[in-house]
N, C-alpha and C positions, 0 to 999 in steps of 0.2 A: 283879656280884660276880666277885672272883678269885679263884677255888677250887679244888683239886685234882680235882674231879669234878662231875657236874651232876647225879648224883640227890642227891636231899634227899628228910631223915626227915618223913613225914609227920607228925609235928607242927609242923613247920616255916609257917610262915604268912607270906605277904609284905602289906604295902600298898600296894606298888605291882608295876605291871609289873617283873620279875625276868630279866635275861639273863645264862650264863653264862662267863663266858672260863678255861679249863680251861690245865693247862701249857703242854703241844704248840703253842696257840694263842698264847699268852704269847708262848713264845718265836720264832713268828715275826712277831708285831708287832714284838717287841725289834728285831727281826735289819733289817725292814723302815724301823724307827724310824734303827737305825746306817746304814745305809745314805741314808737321809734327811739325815742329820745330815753327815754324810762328803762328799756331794756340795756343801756346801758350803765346805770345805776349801781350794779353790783361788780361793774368789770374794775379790771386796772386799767386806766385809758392806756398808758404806755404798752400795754403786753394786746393790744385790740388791734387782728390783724386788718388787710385789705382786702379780704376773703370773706372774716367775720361781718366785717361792713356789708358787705354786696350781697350777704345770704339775708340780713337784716332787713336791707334795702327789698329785697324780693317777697320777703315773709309778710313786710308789712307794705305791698303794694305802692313801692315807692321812689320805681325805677322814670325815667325819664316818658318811657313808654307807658308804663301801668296811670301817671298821672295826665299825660295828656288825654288816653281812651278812657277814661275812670272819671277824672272830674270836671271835664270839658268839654262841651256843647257848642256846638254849631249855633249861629244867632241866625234870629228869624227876622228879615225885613219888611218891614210892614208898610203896606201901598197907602 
């Protein structure tokens, strides 16, 4: 979820496991994302290997793993 804060009303009830991404964090995946994207600017997209991608993907913290530990917060239920 992308939400303004990680407490939730305890009435709140999830079905599944629940993480949360708060603005602060938003906005540096954003930033991380533009940066991502920008480095490709100067390539040939055609000649941009699968290799190329995935060193990318790691340099700029943007692996499936890097964004779950990085911009994702456990949410706090409040009594």
């Amino acid at each position: 979820m992308v939400i303004p804060t990680k407490k939730v009303n305890s009435n709140a009830v999830f079905n599944e496991s629940v993480r949360i991404m708060c603005k602060g964090k938003r906005n540096q995946l954003k930033s991380k994302f533009r940066s991502f994207i920008l480095g490709f600017q100067t390539k040939d997209l055609k000649s941009i290997s699968e290799d190329f991608i995935k060193k990318s993907l790691d340099q700029h913290e943007l692996t499936t793993d890097n964004i779950i530990s990085n911009y994702f917060e456990d949410h706090f239920q409040m009594k």
